[in-house]
C-alpha positions as CSV (number, residue, x, y, z in Angstrom):
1,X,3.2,-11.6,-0.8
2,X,5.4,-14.8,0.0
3,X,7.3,-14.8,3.2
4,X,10.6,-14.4,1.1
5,X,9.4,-10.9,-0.3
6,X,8.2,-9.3,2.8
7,X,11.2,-9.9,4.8
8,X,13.1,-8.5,1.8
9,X,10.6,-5.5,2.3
10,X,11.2,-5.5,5.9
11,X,15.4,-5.9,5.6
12,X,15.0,-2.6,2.8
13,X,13.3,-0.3,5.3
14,X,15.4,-1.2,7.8
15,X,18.1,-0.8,5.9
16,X,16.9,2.6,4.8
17,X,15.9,4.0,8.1
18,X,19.4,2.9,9.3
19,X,20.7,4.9,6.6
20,X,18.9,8.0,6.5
21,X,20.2,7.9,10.6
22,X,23.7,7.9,9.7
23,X,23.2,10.1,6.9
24,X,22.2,13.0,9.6
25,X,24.0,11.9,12.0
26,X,26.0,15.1,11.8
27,X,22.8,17.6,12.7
28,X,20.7,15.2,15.2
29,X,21.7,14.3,18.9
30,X,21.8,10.9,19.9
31,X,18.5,11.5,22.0
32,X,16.7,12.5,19.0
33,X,18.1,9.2,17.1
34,X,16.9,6.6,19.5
35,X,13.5,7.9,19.5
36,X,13.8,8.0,15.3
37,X,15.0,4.6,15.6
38,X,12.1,3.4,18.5
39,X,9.2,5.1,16.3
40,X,10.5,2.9,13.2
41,X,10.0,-0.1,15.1
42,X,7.1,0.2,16.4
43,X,6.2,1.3,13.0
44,X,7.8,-2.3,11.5
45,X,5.8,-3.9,14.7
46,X,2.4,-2.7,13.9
47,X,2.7,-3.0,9.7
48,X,3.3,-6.9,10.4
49,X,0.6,-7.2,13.3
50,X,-1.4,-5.3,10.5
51,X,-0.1,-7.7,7.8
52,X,-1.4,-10.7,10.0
53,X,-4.0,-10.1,10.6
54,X,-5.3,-9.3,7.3
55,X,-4.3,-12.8,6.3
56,X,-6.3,-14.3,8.6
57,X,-9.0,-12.3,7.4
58,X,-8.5,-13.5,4.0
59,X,-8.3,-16.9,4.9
60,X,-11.5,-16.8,6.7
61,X,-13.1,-15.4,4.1
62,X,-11.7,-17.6,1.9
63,X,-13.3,-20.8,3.8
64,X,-16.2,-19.5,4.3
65,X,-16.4,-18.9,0.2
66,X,-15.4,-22.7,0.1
67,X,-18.5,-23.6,2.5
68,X,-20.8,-21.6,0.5
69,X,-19.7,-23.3,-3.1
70,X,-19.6,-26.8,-1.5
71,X,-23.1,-26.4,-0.1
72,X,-24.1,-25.5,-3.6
73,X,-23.6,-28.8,-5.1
């Protein structure tokens, strides 16, 4: 995914966990909304840590491919 597309995907979560929070506003104490709110975060946090560090997997794999076809001729 392109940088362009996963903040998109970030913004939409956001957007929807922001919305979901006002949407039950009503029945949930304020208490019980910060925490909501906190665990998304992290959440947020740890799918772009995850994200990142599957890239540099990839890449890594990606040159050592490159080493191993360059060797070959």
């Amino acid at each position: 995914m392109n940088k362009n597309k996963e903040r998109a995907y970030y913004v939409f979560i956001f957007v929807v966990n922001f919305s979901v929070l006002l949407l039950f506003s009503e029945w949930m104490t304020l208490r019980e909304m910060f925490l909501l709110f906190f665990v998304s975060i992290l959440i947020h946090a740890l799918a772009i840590y995850h994200a990142k560090k599957r890239q540099k997997l990839r890449a890594l794999h990606r040159a050592k491919n490159k080493e191993k076809t360059q060797k070959r001729f």
